[in-house]
C-alpha positions as CSV (number, residue, x, y, z in Angstrom):
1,X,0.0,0.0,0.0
2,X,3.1,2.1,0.5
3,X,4.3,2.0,-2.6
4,X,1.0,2.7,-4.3
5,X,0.3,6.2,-2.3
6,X,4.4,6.7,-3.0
7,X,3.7,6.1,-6.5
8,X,0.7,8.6,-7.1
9,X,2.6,11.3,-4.3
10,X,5.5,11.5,-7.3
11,X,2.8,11.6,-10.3
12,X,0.8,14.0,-8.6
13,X,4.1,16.3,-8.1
14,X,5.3,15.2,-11.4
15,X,1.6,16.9,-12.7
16,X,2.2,20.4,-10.7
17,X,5.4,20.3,-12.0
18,X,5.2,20.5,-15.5
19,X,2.1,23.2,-15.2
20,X,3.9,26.0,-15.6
21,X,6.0,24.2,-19.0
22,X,1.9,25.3,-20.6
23,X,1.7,28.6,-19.6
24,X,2.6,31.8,-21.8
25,X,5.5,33.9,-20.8
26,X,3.6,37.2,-19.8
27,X,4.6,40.2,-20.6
28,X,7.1,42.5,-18.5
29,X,5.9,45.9,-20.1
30,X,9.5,47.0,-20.2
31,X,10.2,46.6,-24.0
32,X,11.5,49.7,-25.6
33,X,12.2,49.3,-28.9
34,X,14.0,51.9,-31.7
35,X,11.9,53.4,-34.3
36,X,13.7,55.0,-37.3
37,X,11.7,57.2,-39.4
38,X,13.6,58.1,-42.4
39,X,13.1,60.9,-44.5
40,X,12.2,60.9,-48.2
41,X,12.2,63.6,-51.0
42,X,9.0,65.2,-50.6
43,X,9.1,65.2,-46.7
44,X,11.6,67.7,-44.6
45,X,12.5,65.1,-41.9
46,X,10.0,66.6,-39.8
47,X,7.3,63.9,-38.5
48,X,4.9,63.9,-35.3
49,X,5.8,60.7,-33.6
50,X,4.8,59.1,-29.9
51,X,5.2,55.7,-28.5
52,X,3.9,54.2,-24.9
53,X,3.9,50.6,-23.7
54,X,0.5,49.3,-23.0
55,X,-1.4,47.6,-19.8
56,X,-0.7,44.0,-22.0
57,X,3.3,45.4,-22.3
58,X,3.6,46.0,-25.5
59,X,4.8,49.3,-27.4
60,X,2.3,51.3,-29.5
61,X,3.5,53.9,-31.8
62,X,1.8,56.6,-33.3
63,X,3.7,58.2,-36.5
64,X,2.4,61.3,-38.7
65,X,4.5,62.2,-41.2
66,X,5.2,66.4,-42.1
67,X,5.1,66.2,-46.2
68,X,6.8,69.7,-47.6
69,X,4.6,71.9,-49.4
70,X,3.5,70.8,-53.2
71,X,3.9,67.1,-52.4
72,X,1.3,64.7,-51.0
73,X,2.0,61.6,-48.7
74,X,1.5,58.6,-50.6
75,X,2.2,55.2,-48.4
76,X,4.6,53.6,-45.9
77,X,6.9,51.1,-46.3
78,X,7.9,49.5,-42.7
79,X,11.0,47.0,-41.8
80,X,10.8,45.0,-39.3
81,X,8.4,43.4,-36.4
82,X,5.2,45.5,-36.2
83,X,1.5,44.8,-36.3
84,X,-1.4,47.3,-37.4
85,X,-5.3,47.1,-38.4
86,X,-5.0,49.9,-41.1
87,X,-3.8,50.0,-44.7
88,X,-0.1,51.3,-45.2
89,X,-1.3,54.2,-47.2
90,X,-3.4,55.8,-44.2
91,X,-1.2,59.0,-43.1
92,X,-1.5,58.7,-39.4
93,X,-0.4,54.9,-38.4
94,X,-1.1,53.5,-35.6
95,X,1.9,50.5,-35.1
96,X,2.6,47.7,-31.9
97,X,5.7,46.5,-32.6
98,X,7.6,43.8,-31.4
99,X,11.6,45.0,-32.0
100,X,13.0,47.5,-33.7
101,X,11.9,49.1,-37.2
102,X,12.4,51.1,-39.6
103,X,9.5,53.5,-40.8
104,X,9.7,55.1,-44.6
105,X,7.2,58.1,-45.9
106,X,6.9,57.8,-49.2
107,X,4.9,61.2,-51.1
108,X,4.2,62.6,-54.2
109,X,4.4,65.5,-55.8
110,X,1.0,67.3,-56.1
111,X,-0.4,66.2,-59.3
112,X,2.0,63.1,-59.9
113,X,0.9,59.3,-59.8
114,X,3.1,57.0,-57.1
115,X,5.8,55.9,-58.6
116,X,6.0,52.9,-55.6
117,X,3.8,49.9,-55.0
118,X,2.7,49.2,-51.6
119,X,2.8,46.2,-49.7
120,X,1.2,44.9,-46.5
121,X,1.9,42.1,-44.1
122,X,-1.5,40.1,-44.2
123,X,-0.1,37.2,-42.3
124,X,-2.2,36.6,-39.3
125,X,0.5,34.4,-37.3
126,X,2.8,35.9,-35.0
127,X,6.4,34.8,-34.3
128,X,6.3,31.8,-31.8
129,X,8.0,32.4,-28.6
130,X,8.9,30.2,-25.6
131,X,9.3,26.7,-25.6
132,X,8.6,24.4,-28.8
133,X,4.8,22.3,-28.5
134,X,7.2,19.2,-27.9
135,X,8.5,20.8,-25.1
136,X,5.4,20.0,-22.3
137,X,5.7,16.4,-23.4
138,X,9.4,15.7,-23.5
139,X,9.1,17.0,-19.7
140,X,6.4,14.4,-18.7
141,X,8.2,12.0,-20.3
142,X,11.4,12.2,-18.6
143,X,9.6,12.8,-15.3
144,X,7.7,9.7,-15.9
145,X,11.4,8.0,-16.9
146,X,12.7,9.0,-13.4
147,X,9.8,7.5,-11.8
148,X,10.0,4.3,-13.1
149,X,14.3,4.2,-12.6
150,X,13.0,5.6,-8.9
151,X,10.7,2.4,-8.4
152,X,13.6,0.5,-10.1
153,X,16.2,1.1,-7.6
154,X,13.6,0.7,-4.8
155,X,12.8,-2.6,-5.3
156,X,16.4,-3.8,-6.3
157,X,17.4,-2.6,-3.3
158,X,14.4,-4.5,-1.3
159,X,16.1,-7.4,-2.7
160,X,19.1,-7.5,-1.6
């Protein structure tokens, strides 16, 4: 009977061991990533720009760019990790990135067609992070293999 209650003790702590191998890493809110905004011809370097980390931790950025007079903004073209809900070629963008990036205004002269294409990320996965999926399951496994090497040793020792 010992060994039975011995044996569900060290699954049951095996079990509240591996809980916290399934949780999500939560956010530390103190990411501060570097946003480059780089000047075009048609803009004057001069660009209304804020950034704040939100209650979830993660850094929202607000960037309006300052076209010189006779040209139009056209579209953005962004490098790096970022996520948004609105089209590149909205003036004011709202960003949440996730690292550093790099932020181009692209304009046009009043009168002109774009001479540039725009792109837009319309992937809906985000980069994993944390441990792989195998990663829960290689745990159980080897705490289930040092159980059984545990009961092993036990009963050789009994044994002798």
């Amino acid at each position: 009977m010992k060994k039975v209650v011995s044996l569900a003790l060290a699954l049951v702590l095996m079990l509240a061991a591996s809980i916290p191998v399934f949780a999500a890493p939560s956010p530390t809110g103190t990411y501060v990533y570097v946003v480059i905004v780089v000047p075009t011809p048609g803009g004057d370097g001069d660009y209304e720009f804020t950034t704040d980390i939100d209650e979830d931790g993660n850094q929202n950025v607000h960037v309006t760019p300052k076209p010189k007079p006779g040209y139009t903004f056209d579209h953005w073209v962004i490098e790096g990790p970022y996520r948004t809900n609105q089209p590149l070629t909205d003036k004011e963008l709202d960003l949440i990135i996730t690292g550093d990036i790099k932020v181009t205004p692209y304009f046009t002269k009043n009168g002109e067609s774009p001479t540039q294409s725009v792109t837009t990320d319309t992937s809906s996965k985000s980069p994993q992070t944390g441990p792989s999926n195998s990663m829960p399951y290689v745990i159980i496994g080897l705490s289930l293999l040092a159980v059984a090497v545990s009961v092993t040793i036990v009963k050789s020792k009994k044994s002798n």
